[in-house]
Legacy VTK file of the C-alpha trace (Angstrom):
# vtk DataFile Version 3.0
C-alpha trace
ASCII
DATASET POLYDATA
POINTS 116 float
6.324 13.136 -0.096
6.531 9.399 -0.696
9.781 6.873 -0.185
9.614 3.629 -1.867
11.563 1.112 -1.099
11.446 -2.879 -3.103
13.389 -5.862 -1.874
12.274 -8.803 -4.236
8.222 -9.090 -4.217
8.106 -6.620 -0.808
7.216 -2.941 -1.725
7.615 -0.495 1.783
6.008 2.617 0.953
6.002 5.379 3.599
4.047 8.797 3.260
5.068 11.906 4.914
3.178 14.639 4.854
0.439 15.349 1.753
-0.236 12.474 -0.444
-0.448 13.522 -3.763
-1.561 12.112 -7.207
1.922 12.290 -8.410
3.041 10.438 -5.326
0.943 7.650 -6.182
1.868 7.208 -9.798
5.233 6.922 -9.035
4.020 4.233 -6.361
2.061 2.802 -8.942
5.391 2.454 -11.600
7.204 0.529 -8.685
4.042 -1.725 -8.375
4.083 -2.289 -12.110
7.830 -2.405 -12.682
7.363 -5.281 -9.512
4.486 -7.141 -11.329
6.601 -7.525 -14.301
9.278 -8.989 -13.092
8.538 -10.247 -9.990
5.096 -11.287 -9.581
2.766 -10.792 -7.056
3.077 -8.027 -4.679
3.650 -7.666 -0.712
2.896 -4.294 0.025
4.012 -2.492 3.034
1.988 1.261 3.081
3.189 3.008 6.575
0.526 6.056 6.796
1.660 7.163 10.264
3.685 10.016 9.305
0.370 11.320 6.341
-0.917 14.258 7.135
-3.689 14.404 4.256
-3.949 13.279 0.439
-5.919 14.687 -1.864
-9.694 13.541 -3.583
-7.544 12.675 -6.591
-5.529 9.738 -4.721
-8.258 8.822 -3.171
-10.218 7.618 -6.116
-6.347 7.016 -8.124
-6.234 4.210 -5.262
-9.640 2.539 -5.674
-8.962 2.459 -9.996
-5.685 1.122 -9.597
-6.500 -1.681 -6.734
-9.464 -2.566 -8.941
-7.534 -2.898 -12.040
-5.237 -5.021 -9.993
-6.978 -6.618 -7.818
-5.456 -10.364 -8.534
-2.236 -8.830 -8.007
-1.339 -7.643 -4.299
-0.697 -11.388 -1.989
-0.675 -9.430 1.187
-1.256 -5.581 2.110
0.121 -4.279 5.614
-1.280 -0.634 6.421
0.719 0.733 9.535
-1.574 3.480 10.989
-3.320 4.359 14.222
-5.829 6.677 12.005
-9.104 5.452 12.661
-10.622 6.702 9.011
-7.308 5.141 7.196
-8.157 1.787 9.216
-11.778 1.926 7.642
-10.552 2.842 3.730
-8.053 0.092 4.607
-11.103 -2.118 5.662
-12.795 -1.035 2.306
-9.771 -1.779 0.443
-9.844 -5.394 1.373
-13.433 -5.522 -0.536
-11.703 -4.816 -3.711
-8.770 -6.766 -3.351
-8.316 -10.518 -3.398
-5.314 -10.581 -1.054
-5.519 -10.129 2.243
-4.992 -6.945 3.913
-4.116 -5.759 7.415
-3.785 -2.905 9.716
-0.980 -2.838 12.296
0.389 0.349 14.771
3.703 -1.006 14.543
5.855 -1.217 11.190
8.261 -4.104 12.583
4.798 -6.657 13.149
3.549 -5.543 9.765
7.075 -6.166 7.911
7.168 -9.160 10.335
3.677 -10.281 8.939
4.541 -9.787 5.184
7.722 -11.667 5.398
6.180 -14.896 6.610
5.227 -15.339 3.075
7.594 -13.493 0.848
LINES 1 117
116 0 1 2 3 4 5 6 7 8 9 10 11 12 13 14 15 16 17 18 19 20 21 22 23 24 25 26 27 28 29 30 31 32 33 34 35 36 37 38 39 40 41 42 43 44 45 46 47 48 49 50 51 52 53 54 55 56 57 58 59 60 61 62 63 64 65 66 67 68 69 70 71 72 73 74 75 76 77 78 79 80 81 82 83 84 85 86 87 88 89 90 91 92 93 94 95 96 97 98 99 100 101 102 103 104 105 106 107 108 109 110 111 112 113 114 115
């Protein structure tokens, strides 16, 4: 299940339980929809509460932050998951803006804000 949240160019996305591929195209409409009208995007992703997600967001994830990868200003990751810390890692390769992994979601939101 995925709750999406957008205040101006911020997007707060938080997972809970399975990720799945029609989670992230309805993350992926909010991106767009955000793009259009706003810009660039801040992205807030809080993973903590993810149990799994499947092969097809997986590889849904690397198209889409490819296809946009001049798009995202800042990424915040909130996890303590030691393999969502390295695809985060990996995810920075693709992107152009910068992205970071925090434990707690007030530092990350605190993080994204500085610029937004």
């Amino acid at each position: 299940m995925i709750t999406i949240k957008t205040e101006d160019r911020l997007v707060s996305v938080a997972i809970l339980g399975e990720f799945t591929l029609a989670d992230y195209q309805d993350f992926e409409q909010h991106v767009l929809h955000n793009l259009r009208f706003q810009g660039g995007v801040y992205l807030l992703m809080d993973l903590r509460d993810m149990l799994r997600y499947t092969l097809d967001v997986a590889w849904e994830g690397i198209r889409f932050s490819r296809d946009h990868r001049y798009d995202f200003r800042r990424i915040a990751v909130v996890t303590s998951d030691q393999w969502l810390v390295w695809l985060a890692w990996l995810n920075q390769l693709i992107v152009d803006g910068e992205v970071r992994v925090f434990d707690d979601a007030g530092l990350a939101l605190e993080w994204l804000r500085q610029e937004v």
